[in-house]
N, C-alpha and C positions, 0 to 999 in steps of 0.2 A: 504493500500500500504506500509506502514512503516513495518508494521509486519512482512510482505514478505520480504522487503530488510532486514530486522535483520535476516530473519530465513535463505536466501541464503549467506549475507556474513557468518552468523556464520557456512553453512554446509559448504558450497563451496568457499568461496574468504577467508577467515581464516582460514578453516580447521584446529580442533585441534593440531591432532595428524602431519599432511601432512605441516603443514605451520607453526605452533606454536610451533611444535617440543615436546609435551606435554604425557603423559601418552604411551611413549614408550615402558615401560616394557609390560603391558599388550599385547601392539600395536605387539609387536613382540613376546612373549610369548604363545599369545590363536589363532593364526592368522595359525597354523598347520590343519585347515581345517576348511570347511566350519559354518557346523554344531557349532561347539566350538565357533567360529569368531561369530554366529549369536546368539547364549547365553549367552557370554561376553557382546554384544552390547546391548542386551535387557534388562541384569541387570543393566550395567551402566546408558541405559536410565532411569529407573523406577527410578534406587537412583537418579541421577541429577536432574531429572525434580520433583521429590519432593521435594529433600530436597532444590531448590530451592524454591518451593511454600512456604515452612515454614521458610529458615531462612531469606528469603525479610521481612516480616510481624516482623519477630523477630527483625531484625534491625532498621527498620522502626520507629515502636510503643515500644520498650521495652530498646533497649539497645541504642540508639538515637532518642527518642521522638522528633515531628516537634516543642514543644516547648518551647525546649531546656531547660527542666528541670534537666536534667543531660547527661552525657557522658558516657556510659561504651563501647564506641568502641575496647578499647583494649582488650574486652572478645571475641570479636566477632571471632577469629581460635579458641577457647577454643569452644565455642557456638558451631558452625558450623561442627566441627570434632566431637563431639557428635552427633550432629543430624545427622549427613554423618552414624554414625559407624552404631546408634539406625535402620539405614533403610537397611543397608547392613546387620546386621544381623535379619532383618525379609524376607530378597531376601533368606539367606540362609537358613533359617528353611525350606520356600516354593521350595526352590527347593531339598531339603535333602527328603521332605516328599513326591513332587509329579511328581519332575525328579530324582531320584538319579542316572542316567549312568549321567546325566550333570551335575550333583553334584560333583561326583567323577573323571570324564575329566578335572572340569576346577582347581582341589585341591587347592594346595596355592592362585592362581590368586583370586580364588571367597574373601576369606579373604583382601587380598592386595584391592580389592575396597576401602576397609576403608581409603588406604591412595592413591586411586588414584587420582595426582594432577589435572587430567581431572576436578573432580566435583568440588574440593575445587578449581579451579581456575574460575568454573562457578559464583560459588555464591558468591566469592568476587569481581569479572569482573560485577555482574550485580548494588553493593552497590558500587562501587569505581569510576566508570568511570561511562563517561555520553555514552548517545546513543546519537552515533555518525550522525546518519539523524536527530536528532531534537536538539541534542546539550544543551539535559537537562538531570537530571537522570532520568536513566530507571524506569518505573511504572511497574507496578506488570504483568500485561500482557504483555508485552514488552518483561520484564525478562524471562516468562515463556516461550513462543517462542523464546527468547537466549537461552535458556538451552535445549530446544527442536532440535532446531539446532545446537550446538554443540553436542550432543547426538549423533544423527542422522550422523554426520559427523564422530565422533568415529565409527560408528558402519559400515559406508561404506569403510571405510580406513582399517577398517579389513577384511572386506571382497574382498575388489581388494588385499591386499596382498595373503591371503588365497588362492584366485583364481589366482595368481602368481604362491605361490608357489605347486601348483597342478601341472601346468605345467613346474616349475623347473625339479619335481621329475623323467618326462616323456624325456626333452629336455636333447642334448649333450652338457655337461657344462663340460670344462674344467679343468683337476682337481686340478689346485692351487686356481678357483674360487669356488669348489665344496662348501656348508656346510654357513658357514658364510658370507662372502666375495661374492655372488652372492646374500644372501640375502638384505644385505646394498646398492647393486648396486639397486639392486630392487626396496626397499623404496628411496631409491633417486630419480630414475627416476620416480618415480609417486610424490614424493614432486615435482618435474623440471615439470613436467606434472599440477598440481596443479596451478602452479604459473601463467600459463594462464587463471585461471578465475578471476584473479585481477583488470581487468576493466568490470569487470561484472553489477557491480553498482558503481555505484556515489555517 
């Protein structure tokens, strides 16, 4: 039951991108249509929820040992943003080698993963803060369905915009909202939307 309430707040009552305000660039960047919106969401799942698997263990056992033989916390965005970059560029051999139209739709964005603050806010959210239902640090399975769920929540958040702005393209929008300015309205009302699943869980 715990695992369940980690993995709803972190799609749905936290929502990264919708409520946390987080990894925006990409959020409004790859979100021009479906397709693009649902290969952006699939690489960022793979790098978060790995590099979540390895740097929990890294931190844990290596760079704060439970007994307390030494400290090197302060490597730990050094550590992390390595591991993040080392798995972003194995996303992108695999997709250079056996998608290239999504290779070359998603251009800059597929790189920028390295520094999307989505992941790296995963994997210091799961070593910094306790889990919030049991009010101790997150355990490794814990973590990994946080990261699952945040993933997950990236990846739907771009996809109801995507599915917006479809129908922007088709709808009479007036033309000082044309371009930008109805897309901001957009994401807002679906953050204002969002905000209703905050008593979702307890």
């Amino acid at each position: 039951m715990i695992l369940f309430k980690i993995f709803i707040s972190a799609f749905l009552i936290n929502n990264v991108v919708l409520l946390r305000f987080i990894a925006l660039c990409p959020f409004i960047g790859m979100s021009t249509d479906e397709d693009k919106s649902f290969g952006m969401g699939l690489a960022v799942t793979f790098v978060t929820v790995i590099a979540t698997c390895v740097t929990w263990p890294i931190y844990r056992f290596i760079l704060v040992p439970e007994d307390g033989r030494w400290d090197l916390s302060f490597l730990q965005l050094l550590v992390f943003i390595l591991v993040i970059a080392s798995l972003v560029q194995l996303v992108e051999f695999y997709l250079k080698k056996s998608a290239p139209a999504l290779y070359g739709s998603m251009g800059i964005y597929l790189a920028l993963i390295t520094t999307n603050c989505a992941i790296l806010a995963v994997t210091l959210d799961v070593i910094n803060n306790e889990n919030p239902f049991t009010e101790v640090p997150y355990k490794f399975e814990e973590s990994v369905v946080y990261a699952i769920g945040v993933a997950a929540g990236f990846l739907l958040a771009l996809l109801l915009l995507a599915g917006v702005r479809r129908r922007i393209r088709t709808s009479p929008i007036p033309a000082f909202l044309k371009g930008a300015p109805i897309l901001f309205v957009s994401a807002g009302l679906l953050s204002i939307a969002f905000m209703g699943f905050s008593g979702l869980v307890k």
